[in-house]
C-alpha positions in Angstrom: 216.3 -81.3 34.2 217.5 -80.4 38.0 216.7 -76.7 39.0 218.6 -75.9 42.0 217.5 -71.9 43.4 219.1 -70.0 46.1 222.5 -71.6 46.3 224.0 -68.4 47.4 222.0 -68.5 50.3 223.7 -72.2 51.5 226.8 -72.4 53.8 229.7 -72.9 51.8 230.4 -76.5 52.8 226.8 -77.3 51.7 227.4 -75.5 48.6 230.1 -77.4 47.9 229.0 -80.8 48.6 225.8 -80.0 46.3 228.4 -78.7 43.2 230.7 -82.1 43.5 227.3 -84.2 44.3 225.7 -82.6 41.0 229.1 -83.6 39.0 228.3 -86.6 38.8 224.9 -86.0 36.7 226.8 -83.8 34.7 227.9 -86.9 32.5 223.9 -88.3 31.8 223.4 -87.9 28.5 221.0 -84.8 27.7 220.6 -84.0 31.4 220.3 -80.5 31.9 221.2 -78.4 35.0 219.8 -74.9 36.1 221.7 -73.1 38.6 219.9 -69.6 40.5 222.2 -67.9 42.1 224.3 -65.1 43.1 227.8 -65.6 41.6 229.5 -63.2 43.6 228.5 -64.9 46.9 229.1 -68.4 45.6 232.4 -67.2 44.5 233.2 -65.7 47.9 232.1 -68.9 49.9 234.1 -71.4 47.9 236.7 -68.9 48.2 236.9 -68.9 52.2 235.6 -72.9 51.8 239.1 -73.4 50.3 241.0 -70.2 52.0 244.3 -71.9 52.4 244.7 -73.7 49.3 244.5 -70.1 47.4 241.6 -71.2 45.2 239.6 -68.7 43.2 235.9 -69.6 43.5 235.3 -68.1 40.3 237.3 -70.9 38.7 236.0 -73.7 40.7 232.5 -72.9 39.6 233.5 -72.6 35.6 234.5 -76.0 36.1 231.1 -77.3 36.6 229.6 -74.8 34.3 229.1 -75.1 30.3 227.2 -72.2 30.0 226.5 -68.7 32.4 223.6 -66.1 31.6 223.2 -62.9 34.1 220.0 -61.7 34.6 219.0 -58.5 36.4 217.2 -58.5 39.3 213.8 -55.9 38.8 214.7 -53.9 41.8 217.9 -53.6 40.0 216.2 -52.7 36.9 213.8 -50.4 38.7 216.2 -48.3 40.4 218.1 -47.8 37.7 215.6 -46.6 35.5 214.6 -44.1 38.1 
């Protein structure tokens, strides 16, 4: 398993040399990958990453991705319930 936490917080050029570098493990049989981030802000960085090619950082990333879950943050949770 490779657990990578806080991507969002990398510069996009970091974040995409670590998405094209982690391709490549993608293919081990039964290796699994676990991705913590914020989507939005990933999106947004390969977005300007790539600004003049027009390419949608929400479709880059589903390229490396089999499977997304969302979770909510507790201070989300918290102040929503108040």
């Amino acid at each position: 398993m490779i657990l990578i936490d806080d991507l969002d917080r990398c510069l996009p050029e970091t974040v995409i040399r670590v998405l094209e570098n982690l391709k490549n493990h993608l293919t081990i049989s039964r290796c699994v990958c676990v991705l913590a981030l914020d989507a939005r802000i990933v999106y947004q960085g390969i977005s300007v990453k790539y600004g003049g090619a027009m390419v949608d950082g929400r479709e880059y990333l589903e390229k490396f991705l089999n499977y997304s879950r969302t979770a909510v943050s507790s201070i989300r949770a918290r102040s929503s319930a108040s």
